[in-house]
C-alpha positions as CSV (number, residue, x, y, z in Angstrom):
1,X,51.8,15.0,9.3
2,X,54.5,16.2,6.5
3,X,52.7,19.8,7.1
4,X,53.4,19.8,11.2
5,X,56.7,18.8,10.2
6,X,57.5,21.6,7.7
7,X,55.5,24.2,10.0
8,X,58.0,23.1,13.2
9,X,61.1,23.7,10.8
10,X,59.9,27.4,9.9
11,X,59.6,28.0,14.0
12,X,63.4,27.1,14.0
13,X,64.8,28.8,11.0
14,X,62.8,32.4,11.2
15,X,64.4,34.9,12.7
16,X,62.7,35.1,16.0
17,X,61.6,39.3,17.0
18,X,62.0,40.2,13.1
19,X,58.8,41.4,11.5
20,X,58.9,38.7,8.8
21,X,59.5,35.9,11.3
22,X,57.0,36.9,14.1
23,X,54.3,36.9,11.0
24,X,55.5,33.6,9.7
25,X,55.7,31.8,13.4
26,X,52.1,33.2,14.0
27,X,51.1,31.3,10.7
28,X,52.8,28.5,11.5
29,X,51.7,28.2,15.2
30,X,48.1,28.8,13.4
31,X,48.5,25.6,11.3
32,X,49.9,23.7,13.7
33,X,46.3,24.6,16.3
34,X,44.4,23.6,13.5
35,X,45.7,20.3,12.5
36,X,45.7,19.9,16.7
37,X,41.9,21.0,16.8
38,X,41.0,18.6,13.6
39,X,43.1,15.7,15.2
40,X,42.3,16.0,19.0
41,X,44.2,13.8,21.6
42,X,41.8,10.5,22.2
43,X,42.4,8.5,24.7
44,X,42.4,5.2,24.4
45,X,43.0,3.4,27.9
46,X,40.7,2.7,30.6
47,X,39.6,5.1,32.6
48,X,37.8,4.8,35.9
49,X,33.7,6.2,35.5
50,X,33.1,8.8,37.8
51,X,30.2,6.7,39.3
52,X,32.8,4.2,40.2
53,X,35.6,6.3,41.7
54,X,36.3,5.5,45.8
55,X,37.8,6.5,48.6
56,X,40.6,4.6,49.1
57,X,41.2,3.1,46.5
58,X,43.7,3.8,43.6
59,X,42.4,4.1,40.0
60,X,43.2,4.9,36.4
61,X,41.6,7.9,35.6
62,X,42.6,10.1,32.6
63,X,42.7,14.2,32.5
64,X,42.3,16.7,29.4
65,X,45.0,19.6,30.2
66,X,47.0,22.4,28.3
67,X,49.7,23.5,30.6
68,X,48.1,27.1,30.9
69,X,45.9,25.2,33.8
70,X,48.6,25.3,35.6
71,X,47.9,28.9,36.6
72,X,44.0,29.0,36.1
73,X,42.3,26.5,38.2
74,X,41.7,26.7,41.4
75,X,39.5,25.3,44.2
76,X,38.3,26.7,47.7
77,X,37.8,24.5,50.7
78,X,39.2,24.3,54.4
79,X,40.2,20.5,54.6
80,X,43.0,19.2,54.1
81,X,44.0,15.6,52.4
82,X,47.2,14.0,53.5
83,X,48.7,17.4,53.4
84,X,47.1,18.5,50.2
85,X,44.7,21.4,50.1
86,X,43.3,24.3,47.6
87,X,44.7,27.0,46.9
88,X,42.0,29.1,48.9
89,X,40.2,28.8,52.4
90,X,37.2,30.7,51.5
91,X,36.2,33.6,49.1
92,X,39.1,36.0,50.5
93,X,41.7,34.3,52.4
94,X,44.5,32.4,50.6
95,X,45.5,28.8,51.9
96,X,48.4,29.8,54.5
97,X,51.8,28.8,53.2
98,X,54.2,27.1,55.1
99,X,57.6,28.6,56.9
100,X,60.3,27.8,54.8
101,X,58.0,26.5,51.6
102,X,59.8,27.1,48.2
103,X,58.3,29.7,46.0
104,X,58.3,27.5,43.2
105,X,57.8,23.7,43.9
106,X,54.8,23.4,41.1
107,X,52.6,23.2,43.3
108,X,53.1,20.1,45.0
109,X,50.8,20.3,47.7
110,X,47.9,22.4,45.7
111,X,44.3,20.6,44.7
112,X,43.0,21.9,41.7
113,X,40.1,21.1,39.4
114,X,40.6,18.7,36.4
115,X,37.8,17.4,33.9
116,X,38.3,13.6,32.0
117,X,37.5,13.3,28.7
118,X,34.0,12.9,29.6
119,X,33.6,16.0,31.5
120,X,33.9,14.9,34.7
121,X,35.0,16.9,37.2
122,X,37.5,15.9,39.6
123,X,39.9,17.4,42.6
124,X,43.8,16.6,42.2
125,X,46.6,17.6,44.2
126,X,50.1,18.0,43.3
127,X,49.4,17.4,39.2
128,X,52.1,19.2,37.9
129,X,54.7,18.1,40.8
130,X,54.4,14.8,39.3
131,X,57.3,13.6,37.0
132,X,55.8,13.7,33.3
133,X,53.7,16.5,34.0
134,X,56.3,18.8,35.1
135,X,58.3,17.6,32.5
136,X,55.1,18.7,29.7
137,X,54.9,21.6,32.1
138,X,59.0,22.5,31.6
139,X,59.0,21.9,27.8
140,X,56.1,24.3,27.2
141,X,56.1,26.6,29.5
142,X,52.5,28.3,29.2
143,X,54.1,31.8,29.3
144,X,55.8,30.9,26.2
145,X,53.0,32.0,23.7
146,X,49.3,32.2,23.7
147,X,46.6,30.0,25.2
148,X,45.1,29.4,21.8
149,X,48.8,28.1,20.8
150,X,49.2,25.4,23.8
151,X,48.2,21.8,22.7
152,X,45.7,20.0,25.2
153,X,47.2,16.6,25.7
154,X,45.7,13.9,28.0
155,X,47.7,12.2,31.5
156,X,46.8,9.1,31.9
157,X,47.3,8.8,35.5
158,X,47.3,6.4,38.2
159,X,44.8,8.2,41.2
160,X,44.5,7.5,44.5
161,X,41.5,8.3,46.0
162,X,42.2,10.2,49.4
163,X,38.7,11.6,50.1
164,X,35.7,14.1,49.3
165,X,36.0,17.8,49.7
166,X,32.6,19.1,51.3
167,X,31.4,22.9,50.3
168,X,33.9,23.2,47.3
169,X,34.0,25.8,44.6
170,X,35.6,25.9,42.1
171,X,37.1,28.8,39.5
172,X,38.6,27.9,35.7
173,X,40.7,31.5,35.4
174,X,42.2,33.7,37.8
175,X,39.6,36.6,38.6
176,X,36.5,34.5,37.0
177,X,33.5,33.4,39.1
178,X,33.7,30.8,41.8
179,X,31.1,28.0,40.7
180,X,29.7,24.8,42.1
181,X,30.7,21.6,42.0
182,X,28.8,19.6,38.7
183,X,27.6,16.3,38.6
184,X,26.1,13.4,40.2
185,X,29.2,12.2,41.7
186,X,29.2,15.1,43.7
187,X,26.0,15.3,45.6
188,X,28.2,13.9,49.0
189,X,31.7,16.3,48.0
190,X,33.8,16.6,45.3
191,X,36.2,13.3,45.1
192,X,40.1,14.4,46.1
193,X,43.1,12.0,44.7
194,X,46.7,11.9,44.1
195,X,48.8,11.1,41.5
196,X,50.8,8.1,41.8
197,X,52.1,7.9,37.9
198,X,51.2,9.5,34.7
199,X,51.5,8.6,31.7
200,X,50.9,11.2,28.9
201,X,49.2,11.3,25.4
């Protein structure tokens, strides 16, 4: 812990754009991945077993991010969930925005794909609109350094379980392959929720 402490220090006091300092933050950001990699986030509340998740009902279930997801996952599907929807209709056409919508609202209305700690996957809409995620999301911006340099923390969130999206896809990068759904929970569509808090570790 004493080293994470003395690595965040040299961030503040080098000289940011100077040779020496860029060398010394890339170090330091190095050590700091590494102790993150040899210490991972574990989550220790309950969280809701795929096999058990329903429509309808509202759920703790935890999610494994970094806030470069943000701008990598996406999901492709033509219904719509109490005004939430992917960000694509089908392999070419974008999801129509709205007149009037803001450019920027972090994506309030836009279901991506999340994993749990177990791997499971699951459809969420509006993540990073909610209050503690946007506020992970505004503290480290994922434009602010590399991916490898982001630390994957887990939201403990509160779900609610608005339905099952039928002939999903789903794509982890921007430009990568669209893939389908995995798992046994899916065989009947992907499961859809909103948050209603999060909590993050």
């Amino acid at each position: 812990m004493y080293i994470v402490f003395g690595l965040a220090i040299l961030l503040i006091i080098v000289l940011p754009g100077s040779c020496i300092g860029d060398a010394v933050a890339n170090g330091a950001y190095e050590g700091v991945r590494k102790v993150f990699e040899a210490n991972p986030p574990q989550t220790n509340r309950p969280s809701t077993p795929a096999a058990e998740w329903q429509v309808g009902k509202t759920q703790p279930v935890s999610l494994t991010l970094i806030t470069a997801d943000y701008n990598k996952l996406y999901c492709m599907g033509q219904q719509e969930f109490e005004g939430y929807h992917c960000a694509f209709m089908d392999l070419r056409r974008p999801w129509p925005g709205k007149p009037g919508q803001p450019l920027d609202d972090n994506k309030r209305e836009i279901i991506q794909p999340y994993r749990t700690p177990n791997n499971e996957l699951i459809l969420v809409g509006g993540l990073w609109a909610e209050p503690h995620v946007a506020q992970r999301l505004h503290e480290e911006p994922p434009h602010s350094r590399n991916q490898d340099r982001l630390a994957r923390f887990i939201a403990h969130c509160e779900l609610k379980f608005v339905g099952k999206l039928q002939n999903a896809k789903v794509r982890w990068a921007p430009g990568g392959q669209w893939l389908d759904p995995d798992g046994k929970h899916v065989t009947d569509g992907v499961p859809v929720a909103i948050p209603v808090n999060c909590e993050l570790q």
